[in-house]
C-alpha positions in Angstrom: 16.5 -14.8 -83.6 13.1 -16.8 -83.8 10.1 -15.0 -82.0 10.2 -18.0 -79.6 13.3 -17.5 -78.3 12.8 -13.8 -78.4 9.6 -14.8 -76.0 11.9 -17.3 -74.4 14.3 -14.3 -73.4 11.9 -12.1 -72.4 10.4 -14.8 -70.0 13.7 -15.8 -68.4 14.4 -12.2 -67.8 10.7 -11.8 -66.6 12.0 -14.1 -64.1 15.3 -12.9 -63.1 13.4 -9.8 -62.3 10.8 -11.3 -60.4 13.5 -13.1 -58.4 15.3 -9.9 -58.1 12.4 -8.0 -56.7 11.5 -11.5 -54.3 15.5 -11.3 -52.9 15.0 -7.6 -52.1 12.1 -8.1 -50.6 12.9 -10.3 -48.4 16.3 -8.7 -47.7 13.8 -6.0 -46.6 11.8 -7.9 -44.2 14.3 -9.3 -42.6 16.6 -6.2 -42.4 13.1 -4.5 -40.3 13.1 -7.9 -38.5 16.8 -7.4 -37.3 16.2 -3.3 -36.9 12.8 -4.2 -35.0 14.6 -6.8 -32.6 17.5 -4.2 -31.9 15.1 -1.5 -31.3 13.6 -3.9 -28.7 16.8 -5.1 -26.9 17.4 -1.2 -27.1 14.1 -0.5 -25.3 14.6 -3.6 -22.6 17.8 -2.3 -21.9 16.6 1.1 -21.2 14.2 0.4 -18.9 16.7 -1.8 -16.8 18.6 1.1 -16.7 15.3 3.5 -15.8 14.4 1.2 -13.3 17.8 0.8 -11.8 17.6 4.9 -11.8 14.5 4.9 -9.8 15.7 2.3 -7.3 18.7 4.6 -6.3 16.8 7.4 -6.6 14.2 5.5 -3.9 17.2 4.6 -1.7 18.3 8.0 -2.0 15.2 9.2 -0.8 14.9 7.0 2.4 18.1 7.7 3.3 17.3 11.1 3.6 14.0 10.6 5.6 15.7 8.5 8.1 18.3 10.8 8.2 16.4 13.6 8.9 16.8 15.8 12.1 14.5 14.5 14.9 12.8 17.1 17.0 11.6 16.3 20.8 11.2 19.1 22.5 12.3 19.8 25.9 9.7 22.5 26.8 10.2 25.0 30.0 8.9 22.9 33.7 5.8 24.6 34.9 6.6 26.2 38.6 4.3 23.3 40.1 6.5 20.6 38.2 10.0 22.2 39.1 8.7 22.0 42.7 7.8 18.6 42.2 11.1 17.0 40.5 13.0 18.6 43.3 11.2 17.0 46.2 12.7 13.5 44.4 16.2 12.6 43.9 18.1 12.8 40.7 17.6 9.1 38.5 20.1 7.3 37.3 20.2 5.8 33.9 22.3 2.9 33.2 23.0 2.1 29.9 24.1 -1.1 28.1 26.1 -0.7 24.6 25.9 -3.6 22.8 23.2 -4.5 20.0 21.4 -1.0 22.7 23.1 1.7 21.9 25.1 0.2 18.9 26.2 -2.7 17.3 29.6 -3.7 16.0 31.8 -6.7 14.3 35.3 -7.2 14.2 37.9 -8.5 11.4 37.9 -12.0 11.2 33.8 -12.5 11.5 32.4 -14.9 8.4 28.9 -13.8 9.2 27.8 -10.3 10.0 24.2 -9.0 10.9 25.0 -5.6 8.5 24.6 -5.9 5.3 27.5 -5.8 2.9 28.7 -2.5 1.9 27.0 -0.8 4.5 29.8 1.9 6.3 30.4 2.0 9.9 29.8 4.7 11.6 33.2 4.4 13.3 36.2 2.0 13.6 38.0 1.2 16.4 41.7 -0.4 16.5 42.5 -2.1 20.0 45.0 -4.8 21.1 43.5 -7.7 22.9 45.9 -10.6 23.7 48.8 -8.5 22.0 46.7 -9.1 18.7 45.6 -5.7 17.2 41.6 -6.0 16.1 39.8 -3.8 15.0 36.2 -3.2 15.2 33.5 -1.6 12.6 31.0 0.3 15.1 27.4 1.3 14.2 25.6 3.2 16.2 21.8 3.4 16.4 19.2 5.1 15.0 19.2 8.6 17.1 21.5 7.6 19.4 23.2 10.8 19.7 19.9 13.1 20.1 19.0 10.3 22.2 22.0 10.7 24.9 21.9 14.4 24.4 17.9 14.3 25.6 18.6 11.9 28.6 21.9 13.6 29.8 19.9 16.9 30.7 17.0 14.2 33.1 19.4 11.6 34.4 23.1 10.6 35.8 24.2 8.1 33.0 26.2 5.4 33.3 27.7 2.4 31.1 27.2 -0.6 31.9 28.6 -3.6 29.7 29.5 -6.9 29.6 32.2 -6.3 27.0 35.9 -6.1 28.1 37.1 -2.8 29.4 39.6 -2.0 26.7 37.0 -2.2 23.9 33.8 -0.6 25.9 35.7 2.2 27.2 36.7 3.1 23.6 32.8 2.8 22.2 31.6 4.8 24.8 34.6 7.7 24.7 33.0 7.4 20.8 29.5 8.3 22.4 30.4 10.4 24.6 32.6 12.7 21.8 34.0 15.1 24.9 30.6 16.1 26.4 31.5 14.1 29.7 27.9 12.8 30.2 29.5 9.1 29.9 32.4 9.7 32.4 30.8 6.1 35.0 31.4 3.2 33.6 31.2 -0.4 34.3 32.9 -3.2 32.3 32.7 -7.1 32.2 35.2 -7.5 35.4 32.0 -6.0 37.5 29.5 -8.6 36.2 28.6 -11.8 37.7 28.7 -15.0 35.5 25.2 -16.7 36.0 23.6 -19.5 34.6 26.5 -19.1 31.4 25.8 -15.8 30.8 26.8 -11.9 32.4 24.3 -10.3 34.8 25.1 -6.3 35.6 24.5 -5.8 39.8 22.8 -2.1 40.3 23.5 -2.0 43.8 27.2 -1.8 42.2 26.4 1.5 41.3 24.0 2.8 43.4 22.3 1.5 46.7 18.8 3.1 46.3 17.4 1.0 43.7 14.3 3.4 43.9 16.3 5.5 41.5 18.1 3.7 39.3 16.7 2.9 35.6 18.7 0.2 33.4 18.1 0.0 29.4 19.5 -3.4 27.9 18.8 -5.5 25.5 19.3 -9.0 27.4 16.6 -9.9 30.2 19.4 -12.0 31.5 21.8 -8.9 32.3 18.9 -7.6 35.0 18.3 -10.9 36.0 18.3 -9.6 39.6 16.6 -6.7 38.9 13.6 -6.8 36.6 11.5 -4.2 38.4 14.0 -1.2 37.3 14.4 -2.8 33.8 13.3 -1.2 30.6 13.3 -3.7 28.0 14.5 -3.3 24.9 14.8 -4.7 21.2 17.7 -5.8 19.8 19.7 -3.6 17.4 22.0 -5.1 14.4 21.6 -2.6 11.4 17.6 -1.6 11.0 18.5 2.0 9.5 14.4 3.4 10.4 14.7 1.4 14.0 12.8 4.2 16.3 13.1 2.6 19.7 15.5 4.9 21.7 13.0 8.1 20.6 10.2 5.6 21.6 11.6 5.5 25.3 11.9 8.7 26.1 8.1 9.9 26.9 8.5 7.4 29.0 11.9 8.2 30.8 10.8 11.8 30.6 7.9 10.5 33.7 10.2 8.2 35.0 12.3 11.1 36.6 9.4 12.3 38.5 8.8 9.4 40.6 9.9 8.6 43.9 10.4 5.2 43.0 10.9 3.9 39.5 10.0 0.4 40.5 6.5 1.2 41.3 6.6 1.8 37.2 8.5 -0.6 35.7 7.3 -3.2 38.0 4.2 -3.5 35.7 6.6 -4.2 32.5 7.7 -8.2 33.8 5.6 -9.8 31.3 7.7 -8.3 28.4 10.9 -9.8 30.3 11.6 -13.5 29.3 14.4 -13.7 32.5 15.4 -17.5 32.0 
């Protein structure tokens, strides 16, 4: 073999190397390119999940604030108060149920205020026009501290527009055996005005000086603004605070002589028509 092609050979296997070493190179890069890009889609994904972590972990949390026990305390009558509350007659507290004390939806209902997947707190099963329906009841926030507070101050009674057969069963719920919730008046004692229910107190008591209602519909105390207390809506706020909110207030009430000389003031937060 000539020295040229000798130099020839070495040359062309120069080359070959070179290419060699060029290919595994860039093999190289682009095996770190597809490592780096992994390692990246690894570190999106885990801070999805993180994130998703910390959102339960949040919900979690605020579900056990709003779920904490509630404390009003029912401290000891001074001699001079005693003396006082019994010189006035016992009050009377009528109660309304619906989107007040709790708020339900039935099978069948396209559209519901509560949010998917949220559980009821109970579920009813009644018969109405020999159909069987049942009902997915949630109660509001502090209801039941609410109508254990108000029980020891007042005579309760139910007083709802909804039929008999379905508000007896919600407030037998409520009540759970305590027989604070034993009156009770049902759609067949409401008059129908202007489209709409309306609840007559004289129905259950003649003295309207002592007789309180709590409802969530102006028009149901159409008649009887001056002993309403007005109150918001409920459909499924888990940190709504209104019941505890009321009772400072019904905790006075019950030393009146006449509630109306109270509540009278509230007509501007009515809206009546």
């Amino acid at each position: 073999m000539s020295a040229f092609g000798g130099s020839r050979g070495r040359a062309k296997g120069y080359v070959l190397v070179a290419s060699g070493a060029f290919a595994m190179k860039k093999y190289v890069v682009l095996a770190l390119r597809t490592a780096l890009c992994s390692l990246a889609r690894l570190y999106a994904a885990l801070m999805r999940l993180w994130s998703l972590v910390l959102y339960v972990l949040r919900r979690q949390v605020r579900t056990i604030i709003q779920h904490q026990t509630v404390r009003y305390d029912i401290l000891s009558l001074s001699p001079a108060s005693r003396h006082r509350i019994s010189q006035v007659s016992r009050k009377i507290l009528v109660l309304d149920l619906d989107e007040t004390l709790i708020h339900s939806h039935h099978d069948g209902m396209v559209r519901t205020m509560v949010r998917p997947g949220t559980p009821p707190d109970f579920i009813l099963k009644v018969v109405i026009d020999k159909h069987p329906v049942r009902f997915f009841v949630h109660k509001r926030p502090h209801v039941d501290f609410f109508l254990e507070v108000v029980s020891q101050w007042f005579e309760l009674v139910v007083f709802t527009a909804s039929m008999e057969i379905y508000g007896s069963a919600v407030a037998d719920r409520l009540d759970n055996n305590r027989g604070f919730l034993y009156r009770r008046y049902y759609r067949q004692h409401c008059t129908v005005e202007m489209g709409s229910y309306t609840k007559n107190l004289s129905a259950v008591h003649a003295d309207l000086a002592s007789i309180i209602i709590l409802d969530n519909s102006p028009s149901a105390y159409r008649g009887h603004p001056d002993n309403a207390i007005p109150i918001k809506s409920w459909f499924s706020d888990p940190s709504d605070t209104a019941l505890l909110n009321l009772l400072p207030m019904l905790d006075a009430l019950r030393f009146t002589a006449d509630v109306r000389s109270v509540l009278s003031r509230n007509l501007h937060q009515h809206r009546l028509w």
